[in-house]
C-alpha positions as CSV (number, residue, x, y, z in Angstrom):
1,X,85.6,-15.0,-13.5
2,X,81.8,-14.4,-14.3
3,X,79.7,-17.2,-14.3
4,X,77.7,-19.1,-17.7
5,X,74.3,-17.1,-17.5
6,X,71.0,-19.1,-18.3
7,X,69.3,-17.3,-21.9
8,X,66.7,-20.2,-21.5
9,X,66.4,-23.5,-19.2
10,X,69.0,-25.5,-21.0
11,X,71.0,-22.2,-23.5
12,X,74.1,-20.9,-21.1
13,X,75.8,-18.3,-22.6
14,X,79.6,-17.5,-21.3
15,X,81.4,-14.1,-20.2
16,X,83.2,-12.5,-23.0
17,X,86.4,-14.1,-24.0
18,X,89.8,-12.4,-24.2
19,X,91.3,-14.9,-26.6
20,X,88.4,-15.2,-28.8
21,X,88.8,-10.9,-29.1
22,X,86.0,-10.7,-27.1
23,X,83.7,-13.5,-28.5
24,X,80.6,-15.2,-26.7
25,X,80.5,-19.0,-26.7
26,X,77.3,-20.9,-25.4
27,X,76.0,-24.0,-24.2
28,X,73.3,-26.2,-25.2
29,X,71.9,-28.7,-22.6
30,X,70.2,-31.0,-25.5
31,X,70.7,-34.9,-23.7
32,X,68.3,-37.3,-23.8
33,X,65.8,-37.8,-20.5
34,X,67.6,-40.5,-18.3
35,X,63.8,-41.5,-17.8
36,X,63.1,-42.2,-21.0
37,X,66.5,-42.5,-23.2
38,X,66.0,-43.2,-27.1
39,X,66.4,-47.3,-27.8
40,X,67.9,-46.1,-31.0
41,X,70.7,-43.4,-29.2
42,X,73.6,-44.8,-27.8
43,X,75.3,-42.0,-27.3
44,X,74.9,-40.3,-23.7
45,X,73.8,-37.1,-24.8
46,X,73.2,-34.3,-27.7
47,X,75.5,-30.9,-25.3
48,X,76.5,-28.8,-27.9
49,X,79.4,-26.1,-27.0
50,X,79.3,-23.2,-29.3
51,X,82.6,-21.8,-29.8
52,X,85.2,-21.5,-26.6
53,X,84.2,-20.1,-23.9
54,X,87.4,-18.7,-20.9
55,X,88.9,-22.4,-20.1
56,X,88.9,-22.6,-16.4
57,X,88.6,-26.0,-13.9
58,X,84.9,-24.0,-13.0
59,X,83.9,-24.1,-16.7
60,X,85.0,-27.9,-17.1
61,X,83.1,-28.5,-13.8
62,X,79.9,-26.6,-14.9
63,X,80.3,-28.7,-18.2
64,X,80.2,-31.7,-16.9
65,X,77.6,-31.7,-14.3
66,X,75.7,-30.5,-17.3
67,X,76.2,-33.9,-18.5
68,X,79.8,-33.4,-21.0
69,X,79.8,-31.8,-24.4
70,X,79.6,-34.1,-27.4
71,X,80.3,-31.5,-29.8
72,X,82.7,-28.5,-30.2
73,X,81.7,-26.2,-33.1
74,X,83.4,-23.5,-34.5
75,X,81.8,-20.9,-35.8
76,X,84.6,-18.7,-37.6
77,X,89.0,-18.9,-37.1
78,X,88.8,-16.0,-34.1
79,X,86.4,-18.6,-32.3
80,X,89.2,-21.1,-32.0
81,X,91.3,-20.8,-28.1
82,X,92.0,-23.5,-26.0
83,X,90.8,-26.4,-28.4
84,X,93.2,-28.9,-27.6
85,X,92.4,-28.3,-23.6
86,X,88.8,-28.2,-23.7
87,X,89.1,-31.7,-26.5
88,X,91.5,-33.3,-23.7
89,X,89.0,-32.6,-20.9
90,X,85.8,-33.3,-22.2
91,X,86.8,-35.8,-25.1
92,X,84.4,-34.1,-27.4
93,X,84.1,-34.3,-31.3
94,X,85.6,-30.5,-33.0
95,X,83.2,-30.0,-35.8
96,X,84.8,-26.8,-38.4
97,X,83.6,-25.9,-41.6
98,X,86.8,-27.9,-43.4
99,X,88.3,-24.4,-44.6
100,X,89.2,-23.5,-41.0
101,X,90.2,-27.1,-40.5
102,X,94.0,-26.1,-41.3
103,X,94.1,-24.3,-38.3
104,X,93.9,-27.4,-36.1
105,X,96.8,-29.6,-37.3
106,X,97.4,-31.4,-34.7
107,X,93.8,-32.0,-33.5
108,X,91.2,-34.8,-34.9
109,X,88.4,-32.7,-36.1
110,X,85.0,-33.5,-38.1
111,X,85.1,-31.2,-40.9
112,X,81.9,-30.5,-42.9
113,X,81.7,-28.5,-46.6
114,X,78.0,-27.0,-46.4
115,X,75.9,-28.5,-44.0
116,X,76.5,-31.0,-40.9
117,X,73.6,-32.7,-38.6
118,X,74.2,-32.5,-34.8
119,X,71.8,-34.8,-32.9
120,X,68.5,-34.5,-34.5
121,X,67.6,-30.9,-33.5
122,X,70.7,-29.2,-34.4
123,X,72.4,-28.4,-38.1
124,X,75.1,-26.5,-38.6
125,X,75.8,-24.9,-42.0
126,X,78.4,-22.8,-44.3
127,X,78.2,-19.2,-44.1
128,X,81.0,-17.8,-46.2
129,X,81.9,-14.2,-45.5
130,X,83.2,-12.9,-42.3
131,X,86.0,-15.8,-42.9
132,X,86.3,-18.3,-45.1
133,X,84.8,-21.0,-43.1
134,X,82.2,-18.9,-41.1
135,X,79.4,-21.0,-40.2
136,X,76.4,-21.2,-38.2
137,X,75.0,-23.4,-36.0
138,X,71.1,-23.5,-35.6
139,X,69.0,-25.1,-32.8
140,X,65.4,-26.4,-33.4
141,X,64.6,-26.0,-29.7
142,X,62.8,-23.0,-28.2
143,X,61.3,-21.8,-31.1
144,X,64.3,-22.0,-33.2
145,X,67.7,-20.6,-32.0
146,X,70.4,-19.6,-34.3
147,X,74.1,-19.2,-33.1
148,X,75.6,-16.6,-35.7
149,X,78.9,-16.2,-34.6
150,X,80.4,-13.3,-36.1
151,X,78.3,-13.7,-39.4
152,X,75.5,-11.4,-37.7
153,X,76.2,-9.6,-35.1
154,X,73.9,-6.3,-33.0
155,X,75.4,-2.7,-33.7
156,X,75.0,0.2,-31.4
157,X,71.5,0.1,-31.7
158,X,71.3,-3.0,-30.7
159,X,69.8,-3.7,-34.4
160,X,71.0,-6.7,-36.0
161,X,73.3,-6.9,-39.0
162,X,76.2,-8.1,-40.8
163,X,79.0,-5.9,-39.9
164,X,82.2,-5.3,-42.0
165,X,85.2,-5.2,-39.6
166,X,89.4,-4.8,-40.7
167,X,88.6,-8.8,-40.2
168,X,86.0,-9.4,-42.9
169,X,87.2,-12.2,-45.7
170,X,85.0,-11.3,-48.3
171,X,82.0,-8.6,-47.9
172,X,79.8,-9.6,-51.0
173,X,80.1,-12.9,-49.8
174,X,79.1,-12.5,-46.2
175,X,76.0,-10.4,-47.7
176,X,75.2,-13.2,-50.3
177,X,75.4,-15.6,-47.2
178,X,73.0,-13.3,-45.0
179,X,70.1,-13.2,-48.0
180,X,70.6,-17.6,-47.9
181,X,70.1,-17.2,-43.9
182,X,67.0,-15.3,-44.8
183,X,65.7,-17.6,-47.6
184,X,66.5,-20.8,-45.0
185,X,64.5,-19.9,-42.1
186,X,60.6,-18.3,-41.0
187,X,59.2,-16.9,-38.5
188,X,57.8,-20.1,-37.3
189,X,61.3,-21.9,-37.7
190,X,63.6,-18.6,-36.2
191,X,62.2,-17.6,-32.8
192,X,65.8,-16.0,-31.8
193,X,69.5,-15.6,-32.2
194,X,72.5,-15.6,-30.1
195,X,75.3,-13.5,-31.5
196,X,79.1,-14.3,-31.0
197,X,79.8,-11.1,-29.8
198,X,79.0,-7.6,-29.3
199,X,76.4,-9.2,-26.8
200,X,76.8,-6.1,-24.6
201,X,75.0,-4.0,-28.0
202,X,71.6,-6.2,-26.8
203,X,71.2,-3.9,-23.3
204,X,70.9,-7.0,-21.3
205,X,68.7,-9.0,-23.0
206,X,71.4,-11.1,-24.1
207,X,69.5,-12.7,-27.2
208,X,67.8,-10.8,-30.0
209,X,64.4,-12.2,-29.8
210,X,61.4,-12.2,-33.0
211,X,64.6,-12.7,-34.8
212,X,63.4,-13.9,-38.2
213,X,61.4,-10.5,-38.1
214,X,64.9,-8.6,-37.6
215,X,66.6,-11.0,-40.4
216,X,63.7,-10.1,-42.9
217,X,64.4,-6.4,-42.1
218,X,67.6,-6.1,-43.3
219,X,68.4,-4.1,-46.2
220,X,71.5,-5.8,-47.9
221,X,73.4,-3.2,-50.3
């Protein structure tokens, strides 16, 4: 299996996985300095895993010399594989918008309705459309990263956009829901976003960077 590539010093994204149809989950390395930890942070560190990335003993092992994961989020119900497996091995909190949460009956998850604060540089937030619990996780480090999962995604061109697949929930939703990503963020706040799939669409690059520029340029129906 391909290895987690580095997108920026601490951002891994994963290899393309089968049981997510295809879907790209990431890591972010967000753990306070062991030389200087925060008096008020008991809590050993900030990793968020975005979505599930191929569940191997070499992905637990890159995860934890990366310091664990204290968060799963789950961007959308195709980003859900191997919950129960990755919870069991890293004993990390599951964090899904609370209309996916149905899906995991048997395991302990931290639901959220519109908006839920990770850590203090990460928020995660509601973005109704592609499914009824799509959401978005968005990082306040590099510049400003946002993890879209399958709400925006690149097309051919490698232009970003929200696509409607035979899986879309509800189109005019998933539009309204693009125009509130749009209203949320600038150019100072939205240096770049990391799409949940059709990563190969980017020609390498494996990020869409000046994203806020790209957001603003979409022309919603």
């Amino acid at each position: 299996m391909k290895t987690p590539h580095s997108l920026f010093p601490t951002v891994f994204a994963f290899p393309p996985h089968r049981k997510t149809l295809g879907g790209t989950a990431y890591f972010i390395q967000d753990h306070p300095s062991p030389h200087n930890p925060s008096p008020n942070d008991s809590s050993p560190n900030h990793n968020i895993l975005v979505d599930c990335p191929p569940w191997t003993p070499e992905t637990a092992d890159f995860l934890q010399q990366r310091g664990g994961v204290r968060w799963l989020f789950l961007t959308h119900r195709n980003a859900i594989a191997d919950v129960g497996a990755i919870r069991a091995e890293l004993g990390c909190e599951v964090v899904i918008q609370e209309q996916e949460a149905y899906l995991l009956p048997d395991i302990p998850t931290q639901v959220f309705q519109r908006d839920i604060e990770l850590g203090d540089r990460a928020v995660g937030f509601w973005t109704p459309g592609h499914s009824p619990g799509s959401a978005c996780l968005y990082w306040a480090g590099e510049g400003g990263i946002l993890f879209s999962g399958r709400h925006l995604l690149p097309n051919p061109q490698g232009e970003l956009a929200p696509l409607r697949t035979s899986k879309t929930f509800h189109w005019p939703r998933q539009l309204r829901s693009v125009q509130t990503v749009i209203d949320r963020f600038n150019a100072q706040t939205l240096s770049y976003i990391c799409p949940g799939a059709h990563v190969g669409f980017l020609r390498g690059k494996g990020k869409v960077d000046q994203a806020y520029d790209q957001l603003a340029a979409i022309v919603l129906p």
